[in-house]
N, C-alpha and C positions, 0 to 999 in steps of 0.2 A: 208421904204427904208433903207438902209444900207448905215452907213456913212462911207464911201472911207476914210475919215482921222481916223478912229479907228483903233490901230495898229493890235486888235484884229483880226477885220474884215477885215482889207484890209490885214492879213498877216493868212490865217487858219493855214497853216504847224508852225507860231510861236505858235498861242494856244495850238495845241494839245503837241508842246514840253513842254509847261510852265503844263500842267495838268500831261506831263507825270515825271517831275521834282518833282510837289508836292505828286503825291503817290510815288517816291520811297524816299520822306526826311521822310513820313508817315511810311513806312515799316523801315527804318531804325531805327526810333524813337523808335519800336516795337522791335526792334533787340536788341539795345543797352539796351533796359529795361529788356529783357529777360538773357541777359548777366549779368548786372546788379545785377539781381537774382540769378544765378549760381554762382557768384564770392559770394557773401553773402552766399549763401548754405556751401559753398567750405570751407569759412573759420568759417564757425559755427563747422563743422565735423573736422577739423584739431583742433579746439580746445576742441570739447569734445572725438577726438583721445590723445592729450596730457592730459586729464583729465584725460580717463583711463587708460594711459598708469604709469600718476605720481602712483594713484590708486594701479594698479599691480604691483609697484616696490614696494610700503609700503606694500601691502599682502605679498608680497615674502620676504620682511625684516623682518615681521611679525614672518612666518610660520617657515625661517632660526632658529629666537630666540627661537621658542618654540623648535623646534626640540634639539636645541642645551642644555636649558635649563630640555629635558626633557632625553636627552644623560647624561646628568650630575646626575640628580637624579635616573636613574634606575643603571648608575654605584655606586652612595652613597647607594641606597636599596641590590643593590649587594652584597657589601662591609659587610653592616651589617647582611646581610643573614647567611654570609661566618662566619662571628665568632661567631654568633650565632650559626649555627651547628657545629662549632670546640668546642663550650665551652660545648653545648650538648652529641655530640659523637665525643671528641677526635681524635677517631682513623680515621677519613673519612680524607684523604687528599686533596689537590684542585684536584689533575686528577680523584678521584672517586665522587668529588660534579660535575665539568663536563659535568661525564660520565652519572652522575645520569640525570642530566639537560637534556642533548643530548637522553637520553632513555624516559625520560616523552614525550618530545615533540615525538619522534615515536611514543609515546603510541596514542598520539591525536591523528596524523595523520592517524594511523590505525583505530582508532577507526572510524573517519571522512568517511573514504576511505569505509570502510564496511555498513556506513549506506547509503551514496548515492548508491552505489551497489545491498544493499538489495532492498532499494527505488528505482531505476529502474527494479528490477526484478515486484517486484508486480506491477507496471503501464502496463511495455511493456508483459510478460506472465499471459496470460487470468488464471482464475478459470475454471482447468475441468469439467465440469457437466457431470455426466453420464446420455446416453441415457437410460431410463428405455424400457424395453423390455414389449411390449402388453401383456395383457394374454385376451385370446380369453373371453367374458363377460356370454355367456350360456354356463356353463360347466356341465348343469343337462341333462335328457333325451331327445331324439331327440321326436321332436312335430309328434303329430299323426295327421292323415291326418282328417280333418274339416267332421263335421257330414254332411249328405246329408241332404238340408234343405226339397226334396220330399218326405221325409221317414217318418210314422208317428210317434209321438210321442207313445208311450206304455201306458196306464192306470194303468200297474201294480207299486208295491210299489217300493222306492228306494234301497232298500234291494236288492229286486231279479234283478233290472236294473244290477246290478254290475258283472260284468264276472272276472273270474278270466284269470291274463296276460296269452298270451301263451309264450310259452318256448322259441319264436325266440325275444319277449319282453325284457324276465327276462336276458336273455345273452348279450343284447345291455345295459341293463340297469345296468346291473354288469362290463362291458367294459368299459362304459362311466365313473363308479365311482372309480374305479381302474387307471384309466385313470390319473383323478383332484388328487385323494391321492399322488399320484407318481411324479405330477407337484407340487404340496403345499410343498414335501419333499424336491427338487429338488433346488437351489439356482438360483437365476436368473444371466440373465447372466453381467450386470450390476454389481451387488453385489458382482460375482469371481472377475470382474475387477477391481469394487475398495480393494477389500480382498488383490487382490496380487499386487495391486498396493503400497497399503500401508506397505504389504508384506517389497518389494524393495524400499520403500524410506524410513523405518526404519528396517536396519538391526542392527541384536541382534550381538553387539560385545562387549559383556561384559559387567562389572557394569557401569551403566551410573554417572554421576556425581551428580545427580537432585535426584538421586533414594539410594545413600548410606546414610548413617546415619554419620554426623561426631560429636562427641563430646567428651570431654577428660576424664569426669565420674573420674575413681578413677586413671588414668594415668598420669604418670608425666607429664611435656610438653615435654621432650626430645622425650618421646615415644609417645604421641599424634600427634607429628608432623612428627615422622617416621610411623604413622599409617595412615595418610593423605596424604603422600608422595609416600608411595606403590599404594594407593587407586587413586592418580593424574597420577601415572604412570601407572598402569592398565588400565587407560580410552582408551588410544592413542591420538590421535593428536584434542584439545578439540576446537572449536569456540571460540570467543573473550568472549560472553555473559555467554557461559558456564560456561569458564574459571572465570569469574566475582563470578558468581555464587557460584561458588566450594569456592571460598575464602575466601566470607564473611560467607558462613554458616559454616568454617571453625573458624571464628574471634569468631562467634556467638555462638559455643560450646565450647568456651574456660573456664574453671570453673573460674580464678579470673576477674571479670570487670577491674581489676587494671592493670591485664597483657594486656586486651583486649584492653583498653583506650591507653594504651602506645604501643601497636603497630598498634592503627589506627594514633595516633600520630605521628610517627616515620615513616609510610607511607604516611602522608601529607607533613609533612617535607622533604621526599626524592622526592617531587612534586608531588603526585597522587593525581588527583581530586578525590572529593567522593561526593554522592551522597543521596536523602532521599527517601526512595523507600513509598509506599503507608500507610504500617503499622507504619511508623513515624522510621524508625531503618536506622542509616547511612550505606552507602555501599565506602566501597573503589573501585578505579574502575583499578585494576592492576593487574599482572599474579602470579603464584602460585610462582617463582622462585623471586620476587618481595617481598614476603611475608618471605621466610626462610631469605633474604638477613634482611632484619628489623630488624627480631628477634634477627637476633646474634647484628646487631648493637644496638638493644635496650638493651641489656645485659638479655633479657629473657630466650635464652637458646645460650648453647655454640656454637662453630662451630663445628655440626655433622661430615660434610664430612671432614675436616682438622683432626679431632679426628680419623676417621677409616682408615687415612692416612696413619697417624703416628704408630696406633697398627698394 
């Protein structure tokens, strides 16, 4: 039985309020602890945001010094560049050291500019293969027609089996080989294509640069360099590579090593990179108007065109 003096019992709608009071202090217990958590998440992250942020202000005070400290020393390297090529060549003044400055860096960049260029041409433009053209595979006499197997064989000797061809034979047989002579002679058609293809992507415009002979043999330099000069200007309008080319097998026939040392010298010093090519032999990597400019400043030979100026 149910005791009537139990607040529980003698009151249901109080129970189910007291049950429904203790789940939500239960949910809220849950709440505030999840809270809790978040405020603790919250300030872990504001303080390793001020960790990185102290962090990134010392890299940036960092990277400020170096930069600053490294502004300072390529002006002192500058500085002693400068009088070292004054004490060297005199005569170059700051707007032509510069000028010279201002022109190597073109050089790179052309040079730069050309090799990516080439490098996308041979990616994106396939290698032509030529179709080869068939040639028909039986090009001897046409097959006679299969002996009749009801026929009987003959007893007599191989000798007399042998007929001699008839005439409608010997004429197909002289057609047919006249025929192959005249296709053997004959270029295929692959072959004119690539012949004239190659035709027109080298045409003959004179002495190429790769193909003269430069060396100064019994020639002063003034006339060595007027004979390299004619021969630079007869080519017409040369590639960068070419151009490379022409100048160190230029350097390379020069008869004193003493002249040749001092104006590959006098070409690094004016900033031209250079190079060691496979045979162990340096290459300077600059243009041919590059090279007469050295010469006069290295005191090797005089200034040609200033001289035909004046006469």
């Amino acid at each position: 039985m149910l005791n009537m003096d139990d607040p529980i019992s003698a009151n249901p709608g109080h129970a189910a309020d007291l049950l429904w009071k203790h789940q939500l202090r239960q949910e809220h217990a849950a709440a505030m602890k999840m809270i809790q958590d978040l405020e603790n998440r919250q300030s872990l992250v504001q303080q390793k945001f001020i960790e990185m942020e102290a962090d990134l202000f010392k890299m940036k005070s960092e990277l400020e010094r170096k930069i600053e400290d490294d502004t300072k020393q390529f002006t002192e390297l500058q500085t002693q560049l400068m009088n070292l090529m004054q004490s060297q060549f005199p005569q170059v003044s700051k707007e032509e050291y510069e000028r010279m400055i201002q022109e190597r860096l073109r050089h790179e960049k052309d040079l730069e500019t050309e090799h990516i260029s080439v490098t996308q041409e041979n990616v994106e433009k396939p290698t032509d293969i030529p179709t080869p053209v068939l040639e028909p595979e039986h090009t001897g006499p046409l097959p006679t027609n299969p002996p009749n197997p009801s026929r009987r064989v003959s007893n007599r000797p191989v000798l007399t089996a042998i007929k001699r061809p008839s005439t409608r034979q010997s004429q197909r047989d002289e057609v047919t080989t006249s025929t192959t002579a005249s296709r053997e002679k004959l270029p295929s058609a692959s072959k004119a294509q690539t012949t004239t293809a190659t035709m027109k992507t080298h045409p003959n415009n004179g002495p190429q640069p790769k193909s003269v002979s430069l060396s100064q043999k019994h020639r002063s330099m003034e006339v060595y360099v007027k004979h390299a000069d004619g021969l630079y200007n007869s080519c017409g309008d040369l590639d960068r590579e070419t151009e490379i080319s022409f100048v160190n097998r230029f350097i390379r026939g020069i008869n004193s090593q003493k002249n040749a040392k001092g104006l590959i010298e006098a070409l690094e010093m004016a900033f031209h990179r250079s190079r060691t090519n496979s045979k162990g032999q340096v290459e300077v990597l600059c243009k041919w108007e590059d090279v007469k400019r050295a010469l006069v400043e290295a005191g090797i030979t005089k200034n040609i065109h200033k001289r035909q100026k004046i006469s």
